[in-house]
N, C-alpha and C positions, 0 to 999 in steps of 0.2 A: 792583471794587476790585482791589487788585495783587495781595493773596492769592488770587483768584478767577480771576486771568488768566494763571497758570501751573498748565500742569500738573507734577506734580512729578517727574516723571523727566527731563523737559525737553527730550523727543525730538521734540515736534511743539508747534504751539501751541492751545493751549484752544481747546477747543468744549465747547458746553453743558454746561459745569461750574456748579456750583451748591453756595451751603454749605448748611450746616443752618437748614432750616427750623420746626424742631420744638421742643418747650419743653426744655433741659437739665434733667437728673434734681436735685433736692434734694440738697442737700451734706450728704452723711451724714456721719454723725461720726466716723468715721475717717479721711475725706479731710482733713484738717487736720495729724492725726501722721502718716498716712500720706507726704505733701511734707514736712514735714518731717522724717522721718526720712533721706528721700531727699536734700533740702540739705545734710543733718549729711554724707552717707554720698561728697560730691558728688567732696573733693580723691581721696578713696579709688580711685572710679568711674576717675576721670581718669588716675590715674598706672599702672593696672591697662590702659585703653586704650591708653596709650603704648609702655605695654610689649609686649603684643602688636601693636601697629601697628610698634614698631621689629622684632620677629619673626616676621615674614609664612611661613606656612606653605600649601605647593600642595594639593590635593585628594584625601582618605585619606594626607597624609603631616602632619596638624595632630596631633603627639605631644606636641608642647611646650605648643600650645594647652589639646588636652584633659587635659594634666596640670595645669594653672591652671586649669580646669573643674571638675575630679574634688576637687582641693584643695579650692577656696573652697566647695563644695557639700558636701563631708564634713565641713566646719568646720563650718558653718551646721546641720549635722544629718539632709542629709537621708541617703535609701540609698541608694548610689551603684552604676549596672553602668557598666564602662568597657569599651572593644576589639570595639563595635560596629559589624560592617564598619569594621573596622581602628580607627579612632580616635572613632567615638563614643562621646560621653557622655550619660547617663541618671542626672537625679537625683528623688528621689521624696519628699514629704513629705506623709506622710496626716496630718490635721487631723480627726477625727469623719468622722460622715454628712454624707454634702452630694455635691456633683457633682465629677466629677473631668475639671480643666480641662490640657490638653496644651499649653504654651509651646516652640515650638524657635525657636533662633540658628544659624544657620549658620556658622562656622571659617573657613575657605578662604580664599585670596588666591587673586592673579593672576599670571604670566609679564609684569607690566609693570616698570620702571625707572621708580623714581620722581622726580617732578620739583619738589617741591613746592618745597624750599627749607627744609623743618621745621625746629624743630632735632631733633627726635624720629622722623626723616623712616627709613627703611628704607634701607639701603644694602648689607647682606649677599646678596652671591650665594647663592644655594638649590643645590641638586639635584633636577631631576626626576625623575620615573618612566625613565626611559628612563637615566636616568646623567648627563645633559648639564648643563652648567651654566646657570642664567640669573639675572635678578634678579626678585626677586617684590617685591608692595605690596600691600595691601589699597584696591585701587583702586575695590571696589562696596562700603564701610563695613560687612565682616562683623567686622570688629575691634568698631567700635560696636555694633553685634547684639549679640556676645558678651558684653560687658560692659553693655550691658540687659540683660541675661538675669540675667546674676550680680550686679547690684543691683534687679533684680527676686526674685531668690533670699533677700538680705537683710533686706529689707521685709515680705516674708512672714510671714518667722519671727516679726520683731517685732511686727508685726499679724496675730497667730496668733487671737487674741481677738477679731477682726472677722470672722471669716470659718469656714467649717463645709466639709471637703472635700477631697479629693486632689490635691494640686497636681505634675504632672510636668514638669522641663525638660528638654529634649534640646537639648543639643550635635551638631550632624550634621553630619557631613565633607561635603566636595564638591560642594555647591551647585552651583559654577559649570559645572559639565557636566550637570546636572541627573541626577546620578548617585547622591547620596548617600543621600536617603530611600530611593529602593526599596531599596537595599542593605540599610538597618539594617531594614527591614521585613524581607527573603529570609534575610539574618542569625539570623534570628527574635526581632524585636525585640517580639513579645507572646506568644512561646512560648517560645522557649531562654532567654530572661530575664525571661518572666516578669512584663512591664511592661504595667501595668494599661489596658485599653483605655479613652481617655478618652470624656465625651460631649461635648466640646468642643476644637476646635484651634487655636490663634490663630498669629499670625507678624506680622511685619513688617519693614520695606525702609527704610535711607536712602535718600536722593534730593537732588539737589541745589536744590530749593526752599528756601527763609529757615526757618531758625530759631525753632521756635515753629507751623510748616505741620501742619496732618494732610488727609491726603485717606483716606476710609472712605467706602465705597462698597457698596454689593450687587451680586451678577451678574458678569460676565467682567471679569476684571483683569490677565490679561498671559496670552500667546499659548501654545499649543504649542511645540513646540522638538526636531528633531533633530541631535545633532551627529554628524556622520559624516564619515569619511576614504575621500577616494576615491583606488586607486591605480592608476598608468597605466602597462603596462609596452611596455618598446621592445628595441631590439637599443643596445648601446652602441657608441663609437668613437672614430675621432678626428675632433676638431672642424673639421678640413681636409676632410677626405671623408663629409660629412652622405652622400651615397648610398650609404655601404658598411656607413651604420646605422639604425634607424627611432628618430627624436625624438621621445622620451615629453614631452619637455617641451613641444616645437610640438605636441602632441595636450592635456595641457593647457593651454594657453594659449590654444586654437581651443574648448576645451571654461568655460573661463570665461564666454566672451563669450558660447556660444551659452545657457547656464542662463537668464540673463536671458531669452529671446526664452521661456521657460517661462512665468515671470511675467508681461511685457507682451503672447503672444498665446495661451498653453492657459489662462489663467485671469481669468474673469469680472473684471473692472475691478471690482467693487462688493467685490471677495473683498480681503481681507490676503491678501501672502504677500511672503515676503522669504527670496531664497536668498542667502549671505552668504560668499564665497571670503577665509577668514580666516588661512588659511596655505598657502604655495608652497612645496615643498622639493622638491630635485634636484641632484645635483651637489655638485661640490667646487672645481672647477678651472675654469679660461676654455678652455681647449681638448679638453676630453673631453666627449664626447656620454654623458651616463649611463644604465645600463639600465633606471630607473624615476624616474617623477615623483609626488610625495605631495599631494592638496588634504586641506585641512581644513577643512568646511564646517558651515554654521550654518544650519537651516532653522526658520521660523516661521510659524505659521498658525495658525484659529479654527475652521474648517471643515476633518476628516478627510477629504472629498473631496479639497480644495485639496490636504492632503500628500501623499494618493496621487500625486495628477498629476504633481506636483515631484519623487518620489520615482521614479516610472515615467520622466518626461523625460529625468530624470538620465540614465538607466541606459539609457537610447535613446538619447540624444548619447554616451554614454559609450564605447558599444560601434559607433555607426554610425563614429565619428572612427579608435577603433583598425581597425576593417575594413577603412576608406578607404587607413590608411597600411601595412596588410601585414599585422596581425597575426594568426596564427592564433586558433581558437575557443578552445584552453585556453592563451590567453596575453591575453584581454580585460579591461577593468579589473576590479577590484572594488571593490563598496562595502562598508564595514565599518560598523556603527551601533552609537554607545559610549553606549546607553541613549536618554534621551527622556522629559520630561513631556506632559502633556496641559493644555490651556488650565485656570487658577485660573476658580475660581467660588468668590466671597463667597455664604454662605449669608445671605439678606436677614434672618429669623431673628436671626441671631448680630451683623449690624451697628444692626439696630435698637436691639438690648440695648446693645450698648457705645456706640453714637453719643450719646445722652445724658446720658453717664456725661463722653466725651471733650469735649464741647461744653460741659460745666461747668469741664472742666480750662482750655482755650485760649480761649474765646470762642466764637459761633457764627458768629461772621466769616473765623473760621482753623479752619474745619472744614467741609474740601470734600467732598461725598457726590455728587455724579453728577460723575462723567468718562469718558472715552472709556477702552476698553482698553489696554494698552499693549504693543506686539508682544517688548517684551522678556519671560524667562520664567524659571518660578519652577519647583522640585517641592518646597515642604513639605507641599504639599495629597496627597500621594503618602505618606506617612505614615500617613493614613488605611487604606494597604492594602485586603484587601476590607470594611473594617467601613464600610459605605456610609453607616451611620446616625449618624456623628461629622458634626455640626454646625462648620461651619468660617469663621474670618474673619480677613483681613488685611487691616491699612492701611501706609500710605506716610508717612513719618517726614520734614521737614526739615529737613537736615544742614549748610546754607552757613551762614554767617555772613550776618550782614542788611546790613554793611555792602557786604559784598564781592556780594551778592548786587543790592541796589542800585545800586554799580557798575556791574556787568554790565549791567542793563537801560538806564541811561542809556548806555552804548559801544552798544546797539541790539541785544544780545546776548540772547537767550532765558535762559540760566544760566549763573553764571560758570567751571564745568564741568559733563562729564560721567561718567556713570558708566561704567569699564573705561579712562578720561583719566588718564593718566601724575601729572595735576593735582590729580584727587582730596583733596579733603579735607573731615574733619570740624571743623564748630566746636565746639570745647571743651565750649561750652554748651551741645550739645545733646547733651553726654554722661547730663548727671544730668535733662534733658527728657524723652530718649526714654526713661529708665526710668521718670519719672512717668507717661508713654504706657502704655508696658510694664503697670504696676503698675495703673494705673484701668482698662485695660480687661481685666485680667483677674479682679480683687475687683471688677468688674461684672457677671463669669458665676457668682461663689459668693453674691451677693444673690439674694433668693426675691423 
């Protein structure tokens, strides 16, 4: 069936995906107020994602965000620490004895120009880290994240009576570098504030599958990930007399193409790995040779073998290319590494519990549990720090519109976008969905 033949990030096409086979849990008697509380809460949801979708904030600079975080959470009652690795938020609402379940949303946008058309569409230039200007979007749906999270915040309170237990949400800067959990861990996000170690950690991801999708799954669910800057230095000049200078940027340009030959012959054809040349910088002018060329690269893998190799190839192309064109030993490139997750693992455990819970919410036809990995990557499961014995599960949310999504497949098209795509959008409706998501499968870890 068509829910069964996409998978929901839409980067390759289904293999041995499969929905739920198993019997959905009994409709307890709070799932009833509990949706509806979430309908009542729906226009609220909506005009709150607007708003931060029209204010796209970059990665540790989400101030505006986490101050719409720290608000709607201190209203609702819970205790709030904020300026966690710079702009996290932590909110905490102990409920009695019972188990204490950890929900994070990730903040952050992206350096993309958005193209949607909205009318709620993003259009203000940012400021990066660096000073520069660009335009930012919430082009991987951490907007919708956020605002699950904070009608998940809401529902709680009001089905306080259903439930026995510590409920914590964290707001975490920086996702998209896969930068910001460790941070708000080294920060000392269970020492210097004090935030109670949970026995359970959930998360989850739009994706550009229809409206109404879940895929929950056990075991490996999206890759490893390093991002690193590699930089290439040369002799500068003028652009008339390449021999009176050495061309960092013909060193990378010679060093792009040869990365690949890493992946197609030092690594086992059966292995993932995906080196990803995502930004070129050099230069100002048409006629100046400049003294340095900047890459920004994206590495993904399942196997810590695989990124040693990628990680050594690098740095063996890196260094044979400058020798080749002159350069001394302490003028070789360098690489820089701006942090780094490790491959998500769904604890089977924790999807067992909530898959029967979510299979009552959507049906068990719209609740996909075996898919293949997915090489794009995550770090809320880095939150866990060293407490190895936090129990952990994330599923995958669909964010299209079904008609637009229908579209797509008849045009022959896998999804009618993707994720990090200028095109990016959420449907509305699955603003007050994925907090019903949100909401069941987390009153399914405070059930005995």
């Amino acid at each position: 069936m068509l829910f069964a033949t996409v998978l929901l990030l839409g980067l390759q096409p289904a293999q041995a995906q499969k929905t739920f086979e198993g019997v959905p849990a009994p409709k307890s008697a709070y799932l009833e107020p509990l949706l509806n509380e979430i309908d009542g809460d729906g226009d609220r949801l909506i005009n709150l994602f607007k708003d931060i979708h029209q204010n796209p904030e970059l990665a540790f600079m989400e101030t505006r965000t986490a101050a719409i975080v720290a608000k709607e959470l201190q209203a609702l009652g819970y205790e709030v620490k904020t300026g966690i690795a710079k702009t996290g938020v932590v909110g905490i609402l102990r409920n009695g004895d019972g188990p204490t379940v950890m929900y994070r949303a990730d903040m952050d946008a992206l350096p993309v120009k958005e193209t949607t058309g909205l009318p709620y569409a993003s259009t203000k230039p940012v400021l990066q880290a660096d000073g520069t200007e660009t335009f930012a979007m919430h082009a991987c749906g951490h907007d919708s994240h956020t605002v699950w999270m904070l009608g998940l915040a809401k529902a709680m309170v009001e089905l306080k009576s259903a439930w026995k237990g510590t409920l914590i949400l964290v707001g975490q800067p920086a996702e998209e570098g896969v930068a910001g959990a460790a941070a708000m861990v080294k920060d000392g996000l269970y020492t210097r504030y004090g935030v109670p170690v949970p026995d359970f950690l959930l998360g989850m991801h739009s994706a550009p599958g229809p409206t109404g999708l879940i895929a929950s799954a056990p075991g490996v669910q999206t890759a490893g990930s390093d991002p690193i800057d590699i930089l290439f230095k040369g002799v500068g000049g003028h652009g008339s007399s390449p021999h009176l200078a050495k061309d960092p940027v013909l060193m990378a340009a010679h060093a792009i193409i040869q990365y690949q030959s890493i992946v197609s012959r030092a690594i086992d054809p059966k292995e993932a790995a995906v080196i990803t040349v995502g930004s070129v910088q050099a230069g100002d002018a048409n006629n100046v040779i400049p003294g340095e060329a900047l890459l920004k690269l994206s590495l993904r893998w399942f196997n810590p073998d695989v990124r040693k190799t990628m990680l050594q190839g690098i740095q063996a192309i890196n260094n044979s290319i400058a020798r080749a064109y002159g350069m001394p030993e302490d003028q070789l490139p360098t690489l820089t590494s701006k942090g780094g997750t490790t491959p998500m693992v769904n604890d089977k455990t924790v999807i067992d519990r909530i898959n029967p819970y979510l299979a009552n919410l959507v049906g068990t036809d719209k609740l996909i549990t075996d898919f293949p990995g997915t090489t794009g990557s995550e770090d809320v499961h880095l939150l866990k720090g060293d407490n190895k014995d936090i129990q952990f599960g994330f599923v995958f949310v669909g964010i299209a519109d079904p008609a637009l999504f229908a579209k797509a497949r008849a045009e022959g098209k896998m999804v009618p976008f993707s994720n990090h795509n200028s095109n990016f959008q959420v449907d509305l409706n699955a603003i007050p969905f994925g907090t019903k998501v949100a909401s069941v499968m987390t009153m399914a870890l405070f059930q005995k």
